[in-house]
PQR file of N, CA, C, O and H, with PARSE charges and radii, in Angstrom:
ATOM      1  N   UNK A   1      90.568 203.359  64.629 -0.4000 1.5000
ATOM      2  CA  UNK A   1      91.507 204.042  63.756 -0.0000 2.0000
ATOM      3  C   UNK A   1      91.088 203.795  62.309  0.5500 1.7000
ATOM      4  O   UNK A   1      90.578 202.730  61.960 -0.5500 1.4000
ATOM      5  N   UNK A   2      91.355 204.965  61.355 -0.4000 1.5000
ATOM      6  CA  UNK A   2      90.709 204.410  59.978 -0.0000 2.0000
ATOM      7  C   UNK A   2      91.369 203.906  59.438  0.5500 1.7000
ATOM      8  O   UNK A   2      90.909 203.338  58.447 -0.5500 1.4000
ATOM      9  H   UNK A   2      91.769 205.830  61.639  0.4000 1.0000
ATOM     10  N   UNK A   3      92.850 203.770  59.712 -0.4000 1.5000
ATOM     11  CA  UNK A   3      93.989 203.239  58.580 -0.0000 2.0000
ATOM     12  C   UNK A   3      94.031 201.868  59.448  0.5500 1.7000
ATOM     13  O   UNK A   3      94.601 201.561  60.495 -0.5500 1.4000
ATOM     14  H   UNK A   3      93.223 204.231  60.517  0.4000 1.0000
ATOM     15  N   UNK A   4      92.935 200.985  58.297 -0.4000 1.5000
ATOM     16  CA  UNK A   4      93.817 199.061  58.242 -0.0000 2.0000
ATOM     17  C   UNK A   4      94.657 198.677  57.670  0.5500 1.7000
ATOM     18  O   UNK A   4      94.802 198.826  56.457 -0.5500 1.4000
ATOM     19  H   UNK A   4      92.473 201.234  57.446  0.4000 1.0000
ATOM     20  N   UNK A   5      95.616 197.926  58.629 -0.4000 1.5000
ATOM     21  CA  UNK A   5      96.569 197.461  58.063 -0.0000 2.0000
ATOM     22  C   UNK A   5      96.505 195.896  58.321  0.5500 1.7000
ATOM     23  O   UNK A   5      96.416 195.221  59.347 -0.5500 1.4000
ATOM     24  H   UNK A   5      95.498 197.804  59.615  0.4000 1.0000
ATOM     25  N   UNK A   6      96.609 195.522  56.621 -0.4000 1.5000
ATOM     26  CA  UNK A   6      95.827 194.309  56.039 -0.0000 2.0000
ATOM     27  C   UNK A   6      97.530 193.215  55.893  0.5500 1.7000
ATOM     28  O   UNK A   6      97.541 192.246  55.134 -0.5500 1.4000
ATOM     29  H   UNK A   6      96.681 196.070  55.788  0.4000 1.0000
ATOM     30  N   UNK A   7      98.537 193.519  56.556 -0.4000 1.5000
ATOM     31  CA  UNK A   7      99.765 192.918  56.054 -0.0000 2.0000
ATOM     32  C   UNK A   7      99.185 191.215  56.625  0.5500 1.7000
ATOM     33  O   UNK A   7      99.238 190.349  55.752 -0.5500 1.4000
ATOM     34  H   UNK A   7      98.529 194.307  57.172  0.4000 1.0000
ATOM     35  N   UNK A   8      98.867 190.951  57.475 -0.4000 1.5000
ATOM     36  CA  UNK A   8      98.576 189.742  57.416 -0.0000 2.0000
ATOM     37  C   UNK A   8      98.214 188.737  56.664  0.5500 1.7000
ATOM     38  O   UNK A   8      98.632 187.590  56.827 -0.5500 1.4000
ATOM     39  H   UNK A   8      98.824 191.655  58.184  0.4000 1.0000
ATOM     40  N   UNK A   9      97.236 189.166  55.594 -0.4000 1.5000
ATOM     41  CA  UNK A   9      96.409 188.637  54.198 -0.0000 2.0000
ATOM     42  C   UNK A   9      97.679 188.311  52.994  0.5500 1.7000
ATOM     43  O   UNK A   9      98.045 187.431  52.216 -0.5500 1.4000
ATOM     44  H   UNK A   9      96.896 190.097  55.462  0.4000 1.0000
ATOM     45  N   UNK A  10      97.997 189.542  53.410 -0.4000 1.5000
ATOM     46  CA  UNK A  10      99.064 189.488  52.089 -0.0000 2.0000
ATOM     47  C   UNK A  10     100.161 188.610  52.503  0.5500 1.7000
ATOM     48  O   UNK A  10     100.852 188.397  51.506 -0.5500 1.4000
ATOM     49  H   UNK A  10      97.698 190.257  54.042  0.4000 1.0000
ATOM     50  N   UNK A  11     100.568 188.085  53.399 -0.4000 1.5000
ATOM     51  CA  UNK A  11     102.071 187.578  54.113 -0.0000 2.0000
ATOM     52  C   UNK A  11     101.015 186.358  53.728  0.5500 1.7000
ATOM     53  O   UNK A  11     101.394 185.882  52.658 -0.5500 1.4000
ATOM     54  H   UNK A  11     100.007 188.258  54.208  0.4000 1.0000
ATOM     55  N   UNK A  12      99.785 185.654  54.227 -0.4000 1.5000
ATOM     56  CA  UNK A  12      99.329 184.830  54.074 -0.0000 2.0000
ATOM     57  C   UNK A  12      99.447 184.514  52.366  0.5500 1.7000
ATOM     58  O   UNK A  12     100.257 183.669  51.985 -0.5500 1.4000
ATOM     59  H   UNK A  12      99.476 186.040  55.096  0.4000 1.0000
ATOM     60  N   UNK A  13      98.638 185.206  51.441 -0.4000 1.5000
ATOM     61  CA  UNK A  13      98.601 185.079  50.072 -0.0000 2.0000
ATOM     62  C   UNK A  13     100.269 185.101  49.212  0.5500 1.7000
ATOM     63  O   UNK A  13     100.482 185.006  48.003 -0.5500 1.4000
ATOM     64  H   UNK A  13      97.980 185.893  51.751  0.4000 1.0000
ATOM     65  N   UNK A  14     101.041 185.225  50.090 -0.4000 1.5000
ATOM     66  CA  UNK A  14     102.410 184.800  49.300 -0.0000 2.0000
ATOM     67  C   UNK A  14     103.366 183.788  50.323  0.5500 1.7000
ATOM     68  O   UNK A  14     104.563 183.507  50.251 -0.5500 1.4000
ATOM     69  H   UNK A  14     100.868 185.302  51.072  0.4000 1.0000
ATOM     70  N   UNK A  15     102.274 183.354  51.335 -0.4000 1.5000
ATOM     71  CA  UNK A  15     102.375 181.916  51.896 -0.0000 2.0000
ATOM     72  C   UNK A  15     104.447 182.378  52.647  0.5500 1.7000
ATOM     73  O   UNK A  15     105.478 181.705  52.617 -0.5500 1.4000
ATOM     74  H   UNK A  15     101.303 183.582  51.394  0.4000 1.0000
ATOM     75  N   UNK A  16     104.136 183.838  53.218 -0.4000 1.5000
ATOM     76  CA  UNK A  16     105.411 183.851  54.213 -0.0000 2.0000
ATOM     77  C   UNK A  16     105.337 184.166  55.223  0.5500 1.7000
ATOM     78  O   UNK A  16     104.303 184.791  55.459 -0.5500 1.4000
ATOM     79  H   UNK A  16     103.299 184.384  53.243  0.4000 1.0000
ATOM     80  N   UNK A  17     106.027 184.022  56.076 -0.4000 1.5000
ATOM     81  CA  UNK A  17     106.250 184.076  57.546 -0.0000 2.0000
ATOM     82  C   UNK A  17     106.198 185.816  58.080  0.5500 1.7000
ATOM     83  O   UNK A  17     106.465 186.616  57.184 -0.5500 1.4000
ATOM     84  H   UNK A  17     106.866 183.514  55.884  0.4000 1.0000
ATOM     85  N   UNK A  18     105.960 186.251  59.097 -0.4000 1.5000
ATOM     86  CA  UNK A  18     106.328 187.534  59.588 -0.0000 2.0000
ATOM     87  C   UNK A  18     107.979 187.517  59.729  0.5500 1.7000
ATOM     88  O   UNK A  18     108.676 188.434  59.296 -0.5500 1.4000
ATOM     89  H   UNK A  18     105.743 185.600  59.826  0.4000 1.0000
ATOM     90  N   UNK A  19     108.532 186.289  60.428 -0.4000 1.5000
ATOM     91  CA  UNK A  19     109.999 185.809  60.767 -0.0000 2.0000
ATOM     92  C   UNK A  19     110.672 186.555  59.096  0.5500 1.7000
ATOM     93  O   UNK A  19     111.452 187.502  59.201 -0.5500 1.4000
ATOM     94  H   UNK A  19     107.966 185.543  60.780  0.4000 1.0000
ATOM     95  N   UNK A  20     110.397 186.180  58.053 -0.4000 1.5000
ATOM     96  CA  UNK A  20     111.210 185.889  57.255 -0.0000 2.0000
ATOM     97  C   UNK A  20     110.940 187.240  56.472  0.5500 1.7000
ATOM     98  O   UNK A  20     111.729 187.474  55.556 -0.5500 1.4000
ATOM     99  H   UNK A  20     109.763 185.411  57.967  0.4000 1.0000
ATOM    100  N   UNK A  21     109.907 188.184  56.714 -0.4000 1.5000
ATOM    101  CA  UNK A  21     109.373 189.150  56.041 -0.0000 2.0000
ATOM    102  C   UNK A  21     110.799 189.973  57.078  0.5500 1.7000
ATOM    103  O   UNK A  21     111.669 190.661  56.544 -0.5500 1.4000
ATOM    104  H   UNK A  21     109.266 187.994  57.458  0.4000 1.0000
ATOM    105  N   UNK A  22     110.743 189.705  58.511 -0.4000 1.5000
ATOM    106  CA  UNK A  22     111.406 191.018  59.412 -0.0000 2.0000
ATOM    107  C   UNK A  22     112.967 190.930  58.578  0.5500 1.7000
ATOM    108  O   UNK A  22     113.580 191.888  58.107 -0.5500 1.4000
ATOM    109  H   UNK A  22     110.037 189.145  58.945  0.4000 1.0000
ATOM    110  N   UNK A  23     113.244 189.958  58.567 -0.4000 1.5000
ATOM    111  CA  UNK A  23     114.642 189.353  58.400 -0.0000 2.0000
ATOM    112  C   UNK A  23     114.970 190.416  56.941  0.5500 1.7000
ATOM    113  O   UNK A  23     115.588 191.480  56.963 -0.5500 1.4000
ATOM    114  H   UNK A  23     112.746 189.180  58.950  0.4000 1.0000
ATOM    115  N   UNK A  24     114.340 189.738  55.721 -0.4000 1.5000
ATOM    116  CA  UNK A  24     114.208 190.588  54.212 -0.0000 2.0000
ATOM    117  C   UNK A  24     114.332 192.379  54.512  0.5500 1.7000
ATOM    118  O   UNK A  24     115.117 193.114  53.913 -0.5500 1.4000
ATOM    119  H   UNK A  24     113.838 188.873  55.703  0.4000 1.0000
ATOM    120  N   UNK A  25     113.313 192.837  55.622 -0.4000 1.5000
ATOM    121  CA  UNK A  25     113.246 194.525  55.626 -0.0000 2.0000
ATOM    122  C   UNK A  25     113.886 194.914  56.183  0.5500 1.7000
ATOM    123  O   UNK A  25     113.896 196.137  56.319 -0.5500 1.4000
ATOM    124  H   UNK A  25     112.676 192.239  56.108  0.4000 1.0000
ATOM    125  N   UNK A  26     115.098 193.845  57.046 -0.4000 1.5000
ATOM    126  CA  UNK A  26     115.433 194.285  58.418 -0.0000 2.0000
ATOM    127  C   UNK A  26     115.382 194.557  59.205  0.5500 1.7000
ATOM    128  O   UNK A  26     116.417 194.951  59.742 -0.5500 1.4000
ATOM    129  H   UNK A  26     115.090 192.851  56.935  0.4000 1.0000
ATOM    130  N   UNK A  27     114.149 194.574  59.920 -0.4000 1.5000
ATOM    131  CA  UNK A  27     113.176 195.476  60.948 -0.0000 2.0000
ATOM    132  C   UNK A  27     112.709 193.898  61.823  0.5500 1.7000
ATOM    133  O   UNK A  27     112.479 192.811  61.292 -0.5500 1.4000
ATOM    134  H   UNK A  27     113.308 194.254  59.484  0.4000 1.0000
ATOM    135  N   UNK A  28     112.681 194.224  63.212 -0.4000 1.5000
ATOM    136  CA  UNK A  28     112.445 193.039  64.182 -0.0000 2.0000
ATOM    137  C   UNK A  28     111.316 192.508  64.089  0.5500 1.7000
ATOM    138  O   UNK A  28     110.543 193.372  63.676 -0.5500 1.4000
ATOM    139  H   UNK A  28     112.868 195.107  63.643  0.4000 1.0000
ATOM    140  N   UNK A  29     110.815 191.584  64.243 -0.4000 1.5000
ATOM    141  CA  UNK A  29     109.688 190.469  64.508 -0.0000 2.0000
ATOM    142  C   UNK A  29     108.911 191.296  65.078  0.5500 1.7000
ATOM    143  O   UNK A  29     107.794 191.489  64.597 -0.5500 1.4000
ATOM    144  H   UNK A  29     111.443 190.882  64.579  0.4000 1.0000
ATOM    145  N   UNK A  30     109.187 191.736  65.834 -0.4000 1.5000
ATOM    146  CA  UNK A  30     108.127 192.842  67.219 -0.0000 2.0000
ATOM    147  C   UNK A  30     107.825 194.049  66.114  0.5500 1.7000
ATOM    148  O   UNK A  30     106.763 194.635  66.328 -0.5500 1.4000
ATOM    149  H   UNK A  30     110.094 191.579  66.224  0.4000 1.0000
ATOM    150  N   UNK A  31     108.165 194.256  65.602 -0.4000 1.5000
ATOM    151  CA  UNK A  31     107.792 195.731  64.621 -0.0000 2.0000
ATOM    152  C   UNK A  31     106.826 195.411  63.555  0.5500 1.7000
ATOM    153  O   UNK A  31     105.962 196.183  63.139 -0.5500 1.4000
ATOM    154  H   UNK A  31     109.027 193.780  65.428  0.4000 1.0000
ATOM    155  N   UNK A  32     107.073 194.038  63.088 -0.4000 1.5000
ATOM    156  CA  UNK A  32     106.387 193.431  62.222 -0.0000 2.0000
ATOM    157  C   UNK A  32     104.693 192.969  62.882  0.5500 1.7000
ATOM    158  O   UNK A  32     103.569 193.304  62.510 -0.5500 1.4000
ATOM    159  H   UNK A  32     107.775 193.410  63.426  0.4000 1.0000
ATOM    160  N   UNK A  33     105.097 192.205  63.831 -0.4000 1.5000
ATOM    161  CA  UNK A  33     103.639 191.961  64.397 -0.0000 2.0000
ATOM    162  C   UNK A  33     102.967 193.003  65.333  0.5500 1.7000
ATOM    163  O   UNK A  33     101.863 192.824  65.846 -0.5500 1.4000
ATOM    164  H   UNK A  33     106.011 191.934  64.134  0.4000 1.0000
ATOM    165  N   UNK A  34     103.856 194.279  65.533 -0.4000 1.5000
ATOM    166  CA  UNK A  34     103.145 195.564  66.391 -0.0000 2.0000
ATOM    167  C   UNK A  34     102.691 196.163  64.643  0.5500 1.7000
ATOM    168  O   UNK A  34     101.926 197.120  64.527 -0.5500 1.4000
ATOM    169  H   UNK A  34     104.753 194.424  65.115  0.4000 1.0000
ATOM    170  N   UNK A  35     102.994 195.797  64.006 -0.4000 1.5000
ATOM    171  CA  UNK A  35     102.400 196.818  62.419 -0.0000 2.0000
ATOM    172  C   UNK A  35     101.159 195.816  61.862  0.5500 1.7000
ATOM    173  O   UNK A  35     100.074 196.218  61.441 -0.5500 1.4000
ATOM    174  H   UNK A  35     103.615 195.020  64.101  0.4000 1.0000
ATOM    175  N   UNK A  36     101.496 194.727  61.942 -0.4000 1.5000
ATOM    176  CA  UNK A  36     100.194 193.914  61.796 -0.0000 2.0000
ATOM    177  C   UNK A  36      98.949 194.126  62.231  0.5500 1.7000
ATOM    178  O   UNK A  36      97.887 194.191  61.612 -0.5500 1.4000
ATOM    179  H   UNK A  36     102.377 194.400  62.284  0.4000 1.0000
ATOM    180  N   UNK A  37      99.363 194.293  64.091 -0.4000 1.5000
ATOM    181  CA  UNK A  37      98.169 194.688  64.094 -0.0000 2.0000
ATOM    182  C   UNK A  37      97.576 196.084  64.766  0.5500 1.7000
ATOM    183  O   UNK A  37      96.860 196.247  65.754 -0.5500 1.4000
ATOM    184  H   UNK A  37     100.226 194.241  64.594  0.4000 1.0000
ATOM    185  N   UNK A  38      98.013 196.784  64.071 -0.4000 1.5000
ATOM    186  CA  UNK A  38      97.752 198.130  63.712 -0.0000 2.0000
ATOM    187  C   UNK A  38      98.324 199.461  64.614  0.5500 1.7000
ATOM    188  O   UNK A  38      98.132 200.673  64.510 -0.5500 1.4000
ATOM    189  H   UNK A  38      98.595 196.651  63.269  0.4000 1.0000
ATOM    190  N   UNK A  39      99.094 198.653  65.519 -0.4000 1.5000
ATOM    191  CA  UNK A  39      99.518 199.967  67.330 -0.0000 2.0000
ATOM    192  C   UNK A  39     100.571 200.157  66.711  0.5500 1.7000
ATOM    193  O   UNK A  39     101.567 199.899  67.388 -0.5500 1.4000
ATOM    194  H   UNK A  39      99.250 197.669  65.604  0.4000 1.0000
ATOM    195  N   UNK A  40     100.815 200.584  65.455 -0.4000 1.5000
ATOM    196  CA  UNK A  40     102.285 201.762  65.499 -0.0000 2.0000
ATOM    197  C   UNK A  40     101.550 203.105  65.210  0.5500 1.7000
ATOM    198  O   UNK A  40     100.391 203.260  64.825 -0.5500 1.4000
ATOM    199  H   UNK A  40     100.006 200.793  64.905  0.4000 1.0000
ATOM    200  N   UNK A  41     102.512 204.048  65.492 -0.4000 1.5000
ATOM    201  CA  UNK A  41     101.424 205.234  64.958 -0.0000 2.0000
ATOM    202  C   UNK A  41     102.574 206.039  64.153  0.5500 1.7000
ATOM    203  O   UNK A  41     102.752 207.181  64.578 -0.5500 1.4000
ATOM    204  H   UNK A  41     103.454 203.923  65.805  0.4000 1.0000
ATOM    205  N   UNK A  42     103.377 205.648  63.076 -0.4000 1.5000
ATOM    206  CA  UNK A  42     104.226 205.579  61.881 -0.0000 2.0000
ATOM    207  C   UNK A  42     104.636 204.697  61.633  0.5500 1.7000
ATOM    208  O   UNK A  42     104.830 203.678  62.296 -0.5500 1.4000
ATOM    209  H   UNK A  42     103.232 204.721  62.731  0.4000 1.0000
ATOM    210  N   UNK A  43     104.945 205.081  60.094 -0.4000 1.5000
ATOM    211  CA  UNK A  43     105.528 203.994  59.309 -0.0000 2.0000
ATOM    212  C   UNK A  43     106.209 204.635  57.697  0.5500 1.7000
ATOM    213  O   UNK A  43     105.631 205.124  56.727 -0.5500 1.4000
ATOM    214  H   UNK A  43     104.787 205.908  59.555  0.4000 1.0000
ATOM    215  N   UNK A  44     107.842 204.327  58.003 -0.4000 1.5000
ATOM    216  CA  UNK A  44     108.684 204.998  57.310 -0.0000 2.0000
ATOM    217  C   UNK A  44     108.255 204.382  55.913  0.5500 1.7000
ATOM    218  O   UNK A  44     107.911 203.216  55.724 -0.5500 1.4000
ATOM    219  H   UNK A  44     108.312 203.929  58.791  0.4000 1.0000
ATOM    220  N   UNK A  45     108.362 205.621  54.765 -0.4000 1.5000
ATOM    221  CA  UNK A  45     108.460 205.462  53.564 -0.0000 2.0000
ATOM    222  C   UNK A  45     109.267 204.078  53.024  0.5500 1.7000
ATOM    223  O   UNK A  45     109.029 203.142  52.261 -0.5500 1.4000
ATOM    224  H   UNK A  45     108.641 206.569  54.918  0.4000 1.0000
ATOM    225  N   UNK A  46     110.237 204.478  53.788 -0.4000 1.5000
ATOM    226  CA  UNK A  46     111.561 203.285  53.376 -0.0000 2.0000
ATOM    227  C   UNK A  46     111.136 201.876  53.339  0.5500 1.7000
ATOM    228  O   UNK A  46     111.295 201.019  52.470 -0.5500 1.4000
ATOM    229  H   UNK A  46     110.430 205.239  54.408  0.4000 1.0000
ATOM    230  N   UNK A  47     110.553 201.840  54.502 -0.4000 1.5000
ATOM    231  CA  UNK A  47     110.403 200.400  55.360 -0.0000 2.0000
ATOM    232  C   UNK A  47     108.970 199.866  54.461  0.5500 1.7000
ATOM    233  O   UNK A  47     108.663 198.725  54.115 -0.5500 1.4000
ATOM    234  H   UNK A  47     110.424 202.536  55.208  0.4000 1.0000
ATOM    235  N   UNK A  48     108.247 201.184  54.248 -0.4000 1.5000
ATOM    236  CA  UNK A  48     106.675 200.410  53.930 -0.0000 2.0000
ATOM    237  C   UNK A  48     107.351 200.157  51.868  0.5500 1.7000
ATOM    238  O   UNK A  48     106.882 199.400  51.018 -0.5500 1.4000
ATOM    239  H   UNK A  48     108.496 202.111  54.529  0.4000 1.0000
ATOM    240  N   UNK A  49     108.632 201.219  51.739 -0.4000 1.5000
ATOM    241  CA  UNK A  49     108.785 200.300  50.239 -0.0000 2.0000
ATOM    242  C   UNK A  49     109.635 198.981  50.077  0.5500 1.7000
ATOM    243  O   UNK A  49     109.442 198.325  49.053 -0.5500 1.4000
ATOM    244  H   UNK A  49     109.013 201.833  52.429  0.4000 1.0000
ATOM    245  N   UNK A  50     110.482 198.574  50.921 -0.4000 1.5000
ATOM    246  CA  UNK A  50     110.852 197.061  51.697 -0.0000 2.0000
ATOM    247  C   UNK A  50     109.998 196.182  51.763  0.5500 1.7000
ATOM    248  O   UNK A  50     110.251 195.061  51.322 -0.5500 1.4000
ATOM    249  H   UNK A  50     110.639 199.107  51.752  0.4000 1.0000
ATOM    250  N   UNK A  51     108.670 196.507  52.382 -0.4000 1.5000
ATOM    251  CA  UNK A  51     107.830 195.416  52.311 -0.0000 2.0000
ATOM    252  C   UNK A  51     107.406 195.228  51.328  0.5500 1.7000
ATOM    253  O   UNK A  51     107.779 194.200  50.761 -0.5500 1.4000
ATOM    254  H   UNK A  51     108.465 197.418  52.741  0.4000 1.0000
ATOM    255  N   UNK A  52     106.384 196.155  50.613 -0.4000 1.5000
ATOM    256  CA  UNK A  52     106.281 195.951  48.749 -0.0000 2.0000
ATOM    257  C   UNK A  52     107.204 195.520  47.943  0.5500 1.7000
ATOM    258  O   UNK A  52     106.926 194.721  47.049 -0.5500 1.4000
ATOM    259  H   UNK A  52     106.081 196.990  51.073  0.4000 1.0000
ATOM    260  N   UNK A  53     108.163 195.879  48.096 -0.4000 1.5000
ATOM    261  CA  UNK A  53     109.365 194.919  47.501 -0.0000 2.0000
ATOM    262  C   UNK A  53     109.230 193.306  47.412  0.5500 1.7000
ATOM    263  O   UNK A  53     108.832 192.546  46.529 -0.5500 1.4000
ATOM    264  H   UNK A  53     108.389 196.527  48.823  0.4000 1.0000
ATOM    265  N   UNK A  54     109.748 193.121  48.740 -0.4000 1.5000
ATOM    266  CA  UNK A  54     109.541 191.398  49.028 -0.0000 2.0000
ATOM    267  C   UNK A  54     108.259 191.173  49.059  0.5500 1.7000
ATOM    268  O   UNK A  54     108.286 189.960  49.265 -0.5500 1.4000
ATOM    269  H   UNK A  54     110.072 193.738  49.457  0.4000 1.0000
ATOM    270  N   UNK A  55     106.926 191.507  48.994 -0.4000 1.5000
ATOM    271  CA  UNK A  55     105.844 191.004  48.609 -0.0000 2.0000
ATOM    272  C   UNK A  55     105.344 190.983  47.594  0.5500 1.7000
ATOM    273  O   UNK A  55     104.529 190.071  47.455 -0.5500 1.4000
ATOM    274  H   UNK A  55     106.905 192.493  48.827  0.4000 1.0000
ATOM    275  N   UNK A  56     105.612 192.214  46.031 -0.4000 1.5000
ATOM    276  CA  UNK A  56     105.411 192.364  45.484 -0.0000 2.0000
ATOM    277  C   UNK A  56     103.958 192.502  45.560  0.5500 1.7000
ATOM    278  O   UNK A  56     103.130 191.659  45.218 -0.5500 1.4000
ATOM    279  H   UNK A  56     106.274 192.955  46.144  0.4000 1.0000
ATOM    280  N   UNK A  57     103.741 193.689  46.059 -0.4000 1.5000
ATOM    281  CA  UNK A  57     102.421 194.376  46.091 -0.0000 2.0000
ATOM    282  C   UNK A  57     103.119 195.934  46.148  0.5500 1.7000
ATOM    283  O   UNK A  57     104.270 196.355  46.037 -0.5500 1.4000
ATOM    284  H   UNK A  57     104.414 194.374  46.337  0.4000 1.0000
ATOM    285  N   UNK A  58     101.512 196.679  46.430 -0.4000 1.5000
ATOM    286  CA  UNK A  58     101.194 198.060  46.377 -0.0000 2.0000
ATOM    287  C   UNK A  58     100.985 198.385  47.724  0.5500 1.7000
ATOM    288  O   UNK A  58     100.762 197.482  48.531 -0.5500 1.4000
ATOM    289  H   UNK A  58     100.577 196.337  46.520  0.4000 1.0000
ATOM    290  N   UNK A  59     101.034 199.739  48.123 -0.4000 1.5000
ATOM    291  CA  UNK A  59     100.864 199.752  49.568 -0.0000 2.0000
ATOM    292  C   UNK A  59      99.633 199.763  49.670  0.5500 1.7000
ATOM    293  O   UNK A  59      99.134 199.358  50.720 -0.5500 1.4000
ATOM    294  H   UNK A  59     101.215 200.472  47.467  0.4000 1.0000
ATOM    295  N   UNK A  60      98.847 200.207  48.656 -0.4000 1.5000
ATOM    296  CA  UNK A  60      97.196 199.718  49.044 -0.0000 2.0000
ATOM    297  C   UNK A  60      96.619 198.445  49.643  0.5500 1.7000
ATOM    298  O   UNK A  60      95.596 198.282  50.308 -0.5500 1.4000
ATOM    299  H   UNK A  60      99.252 200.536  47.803  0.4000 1.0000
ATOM    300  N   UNK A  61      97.797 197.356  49.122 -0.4000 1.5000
ATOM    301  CA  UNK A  61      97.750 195.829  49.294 -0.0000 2.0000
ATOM    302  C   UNK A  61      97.679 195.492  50.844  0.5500 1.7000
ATOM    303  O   UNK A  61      97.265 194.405  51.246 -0.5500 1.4000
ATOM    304  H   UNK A  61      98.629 197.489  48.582  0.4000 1.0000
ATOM    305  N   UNK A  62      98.226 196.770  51.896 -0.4000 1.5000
ATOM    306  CA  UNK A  62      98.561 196.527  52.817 -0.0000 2.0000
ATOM    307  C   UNK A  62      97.522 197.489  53.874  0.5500 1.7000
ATOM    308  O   UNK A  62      97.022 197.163  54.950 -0.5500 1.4000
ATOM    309  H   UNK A  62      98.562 197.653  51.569  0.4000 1.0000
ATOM    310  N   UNK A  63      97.430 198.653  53.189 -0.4000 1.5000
ATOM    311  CA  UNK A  63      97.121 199.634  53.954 -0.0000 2.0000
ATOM    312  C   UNK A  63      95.598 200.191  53.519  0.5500 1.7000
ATOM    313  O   UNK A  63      95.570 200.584  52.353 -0.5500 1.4000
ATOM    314  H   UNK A  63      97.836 198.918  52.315  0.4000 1.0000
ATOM    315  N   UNK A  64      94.433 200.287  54.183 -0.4000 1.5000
ATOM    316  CA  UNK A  64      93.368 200.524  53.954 -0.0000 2.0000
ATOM    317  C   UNK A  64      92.905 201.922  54.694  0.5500 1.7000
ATOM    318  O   UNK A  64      93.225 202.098  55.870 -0.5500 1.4000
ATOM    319  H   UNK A  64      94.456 199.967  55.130  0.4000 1.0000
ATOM    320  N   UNK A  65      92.276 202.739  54.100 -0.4000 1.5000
ATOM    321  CA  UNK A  65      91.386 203.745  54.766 -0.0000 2.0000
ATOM    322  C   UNK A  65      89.874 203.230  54.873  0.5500 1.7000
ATOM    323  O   UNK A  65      89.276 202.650  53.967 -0.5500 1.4000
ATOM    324  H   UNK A  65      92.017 202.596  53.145  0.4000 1.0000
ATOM    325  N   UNK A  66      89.308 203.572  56.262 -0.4000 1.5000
ATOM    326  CA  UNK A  66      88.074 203.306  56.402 -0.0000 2.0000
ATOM    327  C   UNK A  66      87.521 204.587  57.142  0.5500 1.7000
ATOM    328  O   UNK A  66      88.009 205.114  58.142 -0.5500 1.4000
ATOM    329  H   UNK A  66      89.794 204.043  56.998  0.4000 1.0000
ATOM    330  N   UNK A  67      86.467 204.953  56.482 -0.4000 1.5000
ATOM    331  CA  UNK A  67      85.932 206.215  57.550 -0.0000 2.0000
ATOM    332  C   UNK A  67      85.513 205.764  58.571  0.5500 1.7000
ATOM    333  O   UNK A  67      85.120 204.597  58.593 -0.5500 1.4000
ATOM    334  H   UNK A  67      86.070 204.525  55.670  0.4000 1.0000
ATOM    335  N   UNK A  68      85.470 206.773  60.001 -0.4000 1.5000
ATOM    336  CA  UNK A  68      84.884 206.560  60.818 -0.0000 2.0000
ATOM    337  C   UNK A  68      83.670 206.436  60.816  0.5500 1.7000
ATOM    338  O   UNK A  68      83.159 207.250  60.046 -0.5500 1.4000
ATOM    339  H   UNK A  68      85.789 207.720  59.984  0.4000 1.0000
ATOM    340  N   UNK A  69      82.709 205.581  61.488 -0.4000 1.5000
ATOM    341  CA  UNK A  69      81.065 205.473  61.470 -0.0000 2.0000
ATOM    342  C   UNK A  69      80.874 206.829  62.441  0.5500 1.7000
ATOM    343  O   UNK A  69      81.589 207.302  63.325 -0.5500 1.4000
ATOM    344  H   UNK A  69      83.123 204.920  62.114  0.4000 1.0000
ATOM    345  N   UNK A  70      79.570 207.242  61.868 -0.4000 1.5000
ATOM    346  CA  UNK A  70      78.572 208.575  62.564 -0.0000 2.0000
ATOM    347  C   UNK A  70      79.051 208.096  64.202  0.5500 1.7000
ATOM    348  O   UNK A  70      79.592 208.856  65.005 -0.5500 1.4000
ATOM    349  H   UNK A  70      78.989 206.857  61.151  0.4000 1.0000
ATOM    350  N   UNK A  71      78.797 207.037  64.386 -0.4000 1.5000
ATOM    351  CA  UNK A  71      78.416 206.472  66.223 -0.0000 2.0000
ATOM    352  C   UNK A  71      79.691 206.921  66.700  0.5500 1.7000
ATOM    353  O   UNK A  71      79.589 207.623  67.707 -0.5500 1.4000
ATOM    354  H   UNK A  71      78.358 206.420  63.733  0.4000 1.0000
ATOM    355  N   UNK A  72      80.757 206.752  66.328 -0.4000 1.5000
ATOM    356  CA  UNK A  72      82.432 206.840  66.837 -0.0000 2.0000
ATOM    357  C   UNK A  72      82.431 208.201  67.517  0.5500 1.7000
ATOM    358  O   UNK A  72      83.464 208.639  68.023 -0.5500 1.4000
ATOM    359  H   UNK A  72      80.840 206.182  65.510  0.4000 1.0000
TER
END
């Protein structure tokens, strides 16, 4: 998939929990670590400006495009 989602780094670099991130956006533990690592296939405006909020980042901070390689 080309869209990485880098929320791990960033939860790491402001030294918080997934627990305490779900709790802040309101959104369950399971939503948090199914978005971590990458098997949702949306993600509400709302929710992805919740997390920038309490992280104080950009959604770039979180969310990466990568092209597919020729081989794929």
């Amino acid at each position: 998939m080309p869209i990485i989602v880098t929320l791990d780094v960033m939860l790491a670099k402001r030294k918080m929990r997934s627990k305490d991130l779900a709790q802040f956006v309101n959104i369950t533990e399971q939503n948090i670590s199914l978005l971590k690592s990458g098997k949702v296939k949306g993600l509400r405006f709302e929710t992805l400006e919740k997390i920038c909020d309490v992280l104080d980042c950009q959604p770039a901070d979180i969310l990466m495009y990568e092209k597919n390689s020729p081989e794929e």
